[in-house]
C-alpha positions in Angstrom: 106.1 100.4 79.3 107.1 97.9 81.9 108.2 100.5 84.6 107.4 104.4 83.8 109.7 105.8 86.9 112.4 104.7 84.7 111.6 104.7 81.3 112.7 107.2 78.7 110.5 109.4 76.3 110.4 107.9 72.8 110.4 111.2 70.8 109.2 111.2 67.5 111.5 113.6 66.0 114.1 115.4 67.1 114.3 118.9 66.2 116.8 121.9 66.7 114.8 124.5 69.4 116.6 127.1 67.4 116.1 126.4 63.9 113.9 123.7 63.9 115.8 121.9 61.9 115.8 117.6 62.0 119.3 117.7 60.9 120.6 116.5 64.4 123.2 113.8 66.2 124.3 113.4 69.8 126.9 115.3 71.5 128.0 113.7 74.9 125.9 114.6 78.0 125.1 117.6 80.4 125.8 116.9 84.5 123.7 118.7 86.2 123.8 119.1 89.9 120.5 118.0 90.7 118.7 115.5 88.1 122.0 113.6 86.9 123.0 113.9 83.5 121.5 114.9 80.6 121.3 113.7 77.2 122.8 116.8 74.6 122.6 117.2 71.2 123.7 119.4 68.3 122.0 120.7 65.5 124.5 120.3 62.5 122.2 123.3 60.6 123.1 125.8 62.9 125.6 124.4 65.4 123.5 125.2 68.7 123.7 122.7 71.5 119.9 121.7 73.2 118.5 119.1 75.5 115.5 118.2 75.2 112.3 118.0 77.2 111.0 115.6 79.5 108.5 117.3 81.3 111.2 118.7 84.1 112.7 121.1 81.5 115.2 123.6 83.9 113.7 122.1 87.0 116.6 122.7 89.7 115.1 119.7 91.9 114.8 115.8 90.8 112.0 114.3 89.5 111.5 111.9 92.4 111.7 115.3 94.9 109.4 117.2 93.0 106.4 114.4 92.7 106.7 113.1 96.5 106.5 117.2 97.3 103.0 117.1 95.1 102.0 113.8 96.6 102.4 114.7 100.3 100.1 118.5 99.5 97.4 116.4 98.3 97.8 113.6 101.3 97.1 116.7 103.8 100.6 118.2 104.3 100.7 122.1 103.9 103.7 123.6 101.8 105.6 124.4 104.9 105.6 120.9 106.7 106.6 119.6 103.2 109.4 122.1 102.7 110.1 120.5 106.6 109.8 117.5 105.5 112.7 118.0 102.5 115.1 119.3 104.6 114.7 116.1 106.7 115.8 113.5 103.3 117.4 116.0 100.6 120.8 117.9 100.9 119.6 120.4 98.6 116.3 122.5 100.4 113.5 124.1 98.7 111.0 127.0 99.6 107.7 126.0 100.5 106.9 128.5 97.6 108.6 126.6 95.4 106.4 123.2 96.4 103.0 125.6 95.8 104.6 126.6 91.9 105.5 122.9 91.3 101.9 121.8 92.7 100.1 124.6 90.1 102.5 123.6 87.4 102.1 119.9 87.3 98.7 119.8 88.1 97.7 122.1 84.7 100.3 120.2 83.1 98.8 116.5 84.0 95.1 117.6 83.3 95.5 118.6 79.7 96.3 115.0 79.0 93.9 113.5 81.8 90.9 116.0 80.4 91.2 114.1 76.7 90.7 110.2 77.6 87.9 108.9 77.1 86.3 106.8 80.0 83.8 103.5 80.2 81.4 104.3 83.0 77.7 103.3 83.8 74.4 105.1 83.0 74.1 108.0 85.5 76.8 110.7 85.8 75.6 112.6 89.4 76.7 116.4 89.2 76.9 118.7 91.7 78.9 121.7 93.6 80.5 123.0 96.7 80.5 126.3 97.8 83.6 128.1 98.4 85.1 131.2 100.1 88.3 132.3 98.8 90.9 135.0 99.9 90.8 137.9 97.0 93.9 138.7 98.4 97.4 137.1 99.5 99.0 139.7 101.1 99.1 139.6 105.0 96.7 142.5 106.1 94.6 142.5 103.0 90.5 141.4 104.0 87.7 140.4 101.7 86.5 136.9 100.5 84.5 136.0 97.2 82.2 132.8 97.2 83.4 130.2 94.7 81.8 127.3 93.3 83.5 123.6 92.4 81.3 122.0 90.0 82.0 118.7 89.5 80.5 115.2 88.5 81.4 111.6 89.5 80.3 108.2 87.5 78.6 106.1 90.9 79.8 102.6 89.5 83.4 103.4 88.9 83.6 106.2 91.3 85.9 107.9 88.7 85.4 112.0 89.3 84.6 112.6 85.5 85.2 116.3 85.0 85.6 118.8 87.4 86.0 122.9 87.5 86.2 125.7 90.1 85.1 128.8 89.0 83.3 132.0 90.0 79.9 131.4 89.7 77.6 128.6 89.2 76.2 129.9 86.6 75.2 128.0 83.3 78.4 128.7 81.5 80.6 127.4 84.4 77.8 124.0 84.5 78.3 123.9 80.4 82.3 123.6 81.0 82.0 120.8 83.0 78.7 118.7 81.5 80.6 119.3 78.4 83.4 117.6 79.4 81.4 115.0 80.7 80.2 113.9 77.1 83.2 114.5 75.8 85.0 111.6 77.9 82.0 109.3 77.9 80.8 109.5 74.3 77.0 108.3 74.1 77.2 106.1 78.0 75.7 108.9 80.0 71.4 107.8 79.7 71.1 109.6 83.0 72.1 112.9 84.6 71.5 113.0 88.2 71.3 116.7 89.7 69.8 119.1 92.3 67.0 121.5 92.3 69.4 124.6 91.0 67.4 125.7 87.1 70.6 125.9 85.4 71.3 122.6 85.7 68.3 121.2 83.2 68.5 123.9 80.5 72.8 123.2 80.1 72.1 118.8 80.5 69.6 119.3 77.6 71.8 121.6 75.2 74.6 119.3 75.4 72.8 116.3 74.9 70.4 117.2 72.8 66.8 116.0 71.7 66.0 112.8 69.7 63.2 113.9 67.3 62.5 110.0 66.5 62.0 109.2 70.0 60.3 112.4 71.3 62.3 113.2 74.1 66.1 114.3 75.2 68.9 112.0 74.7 69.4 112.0 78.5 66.8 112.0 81.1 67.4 114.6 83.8 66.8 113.0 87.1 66.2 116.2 89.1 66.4 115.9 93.2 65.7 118.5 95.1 66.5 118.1 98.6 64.7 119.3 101.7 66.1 121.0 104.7 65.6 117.0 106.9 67.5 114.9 104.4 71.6 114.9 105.2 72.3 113.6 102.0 71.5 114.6 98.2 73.8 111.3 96.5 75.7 109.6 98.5 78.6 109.1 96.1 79.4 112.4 95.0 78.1 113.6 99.0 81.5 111.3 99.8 83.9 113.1 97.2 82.7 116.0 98.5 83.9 115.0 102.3 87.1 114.2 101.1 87.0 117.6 99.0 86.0 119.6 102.2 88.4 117.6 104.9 91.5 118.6 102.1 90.7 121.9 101.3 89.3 123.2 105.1 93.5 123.0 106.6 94.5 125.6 103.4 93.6 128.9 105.1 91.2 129.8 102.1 92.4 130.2 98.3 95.1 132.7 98.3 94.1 135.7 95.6 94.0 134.0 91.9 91.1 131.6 90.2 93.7 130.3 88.2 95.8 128.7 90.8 92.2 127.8 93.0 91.5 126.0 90.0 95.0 124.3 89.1 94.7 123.3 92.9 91.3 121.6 92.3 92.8 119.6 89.1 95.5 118.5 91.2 93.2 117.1 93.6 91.1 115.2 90.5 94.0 113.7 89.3 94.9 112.5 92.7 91.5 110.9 93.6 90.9 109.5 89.9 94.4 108.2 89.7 96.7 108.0 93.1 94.8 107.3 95.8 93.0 103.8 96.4 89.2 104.2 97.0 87.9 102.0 100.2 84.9 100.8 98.1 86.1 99.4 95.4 89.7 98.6 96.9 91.4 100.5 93.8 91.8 103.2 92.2 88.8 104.9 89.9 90.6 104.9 86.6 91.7 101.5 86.8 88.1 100.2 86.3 87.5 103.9 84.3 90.4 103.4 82.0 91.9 99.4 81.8 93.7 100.5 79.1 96.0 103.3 81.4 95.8 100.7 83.8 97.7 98.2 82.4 100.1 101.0 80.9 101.0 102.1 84.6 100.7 98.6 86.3 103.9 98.1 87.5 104.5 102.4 87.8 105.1 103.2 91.7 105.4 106.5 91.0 101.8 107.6 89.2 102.4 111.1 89.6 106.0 110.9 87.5 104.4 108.2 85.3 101.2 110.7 84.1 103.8 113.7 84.0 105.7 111.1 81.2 102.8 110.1 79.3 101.9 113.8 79.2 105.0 114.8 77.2 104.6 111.8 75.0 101.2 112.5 74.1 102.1 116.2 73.4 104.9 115.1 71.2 
């Protein structure tokens, strides 16, 4: 794939959306108003026309529109100045509602492809949370907060945020989500799991990993810190992820009302910093020393945000 923002999905098999049926041929093209034209087809079973899906499936905005709208949320614009913004460079305007829905939508989208790789990181995986205080409710008038955690955990060589997950509590069921996930993506690499004082932390890091009867002890050593009140810092890689989480999320006015979309929110954000945004340390992004492999695939791809929504839909094919 020499340049994703213009390649087209290689679909396996074409099938009738009504019928399911394989029994298909081209029939001309659709002009749309918006995203150019559209490759038709026909299903010679039943005779219904479809087009197929390429990730922007009824979208009434382009594809280039849509991903620079997601890319300027997560570089610090709010929905509003983007919607601004739009109305600056496109003919055709959208509601700064309508940049919130496509920022939820691509971000769940993205991460169900991003969740699966499989990642070649160092030793210690440092896991940790920040506190949150959400809105329960969006309407204007409407008081009360809820405190939130996002749990997350960050390899220290590759600075590749490995899994991440903002939920209610920090309980150990919200910790197993995410250390879960962790040795999912990393296979046997973690030796070292790097944590604070909080209890729940040790009992989930040995349940996952597990205890090596011939050796006498855990598959992973839990390297426990527990911070007092003088020291500023707990680890300083994941203590920096967490500055960038804090100086992106302070500017949103608080969570408005649903989990879910607090949590879409949060995988949009991973995605950006594992996969968008360059990382002063190591000059790069995280994945491409986390994943050559994807690398290489979107070298020459401008556009990362179009280029993962792409290789989404072809993985899901």
């Amino acid at each position: 794939m020499n340049n994703t923002n213009n390649k087209k999905i290689k679909y396996k098999n074409i099938t009738c959306f009504n019928c399911s049926s394989a029994n298909t041929i081209k029939w001309g093209k659709r002009k749309t108003e918006n995203r150019g034209e559209i490759q038709r087809y026909k299903c010679k079973s039943c005779n219904s026309y479809f087009t197929l899906d390429n990730g922007f499936f009824r979208m009434r905005n382009t594809l280039q529109k849509i991903t620079q709208s997601i890319d300027l949320f997560y570089r610090g614009v709010s929905t509003r100045k983007v919607q601004e913004h739009l109305a600056i460079f496109h003919p055709h305007n959208a509601s700064h509602m309508s940049v919130y829905n496509w920022v939820v939508k691509y971000a769940k989208v993205i991460s169900k492809f991003t969740n699966k790789l499989k990642i070649n990181v160092g030793t210690e995986a440092q896991i940790d949370e920040i506190e949150f205080h959400r809105r329960q409710h969006h309407e204007k008038g409407m008081k009360g907060t809820e405190k939130n955690f996002f749990i997350d955990s960050i390899d220290p060589e590759t600075k590749f945020l490995i899994s991440s997950e903002y939920s209610k509590t920090r309980g150990s069921q919200n910790i197993k989500t995410v250390v879960k996930r962790i040795k999912e993506k990393t296979d046997n690499q973690i030796q070292m799991a790097t944590t604070d004082g909080w209890n729940a932390y040790g009992k989930v890091i040995k349940k996952i990993w597990g205890y090596n009867n011939k050796l006498g002890r855990y598959n992973v050593f839990h390297n426990r810190v527990i911070v007092s009140e003088k020291d500023e810092t707990f680890n300083y890689p994941i203590e920096r992820l967490h500055n960038n989480v804090r100086a992106r999320t302070k500017v949103m006015r608080g969570f408005h009302g649903s989990i879910n979309s607090a949590n879409a929110i949060m995988k949009g954000y991973e995605i950006y910093y594992n996969f968008i945004t360059k990382h002063q340390q190591i000059k790069c992004c995280p994945y491409e020393l986390a994943i050559p492999e994807l690398a290489e695939t979107l070298k020459n791809t401008k556009n990362r945000w179009l280029g993962l929504i792409y290789l989404t839909k072809e993985a899901s094919l």
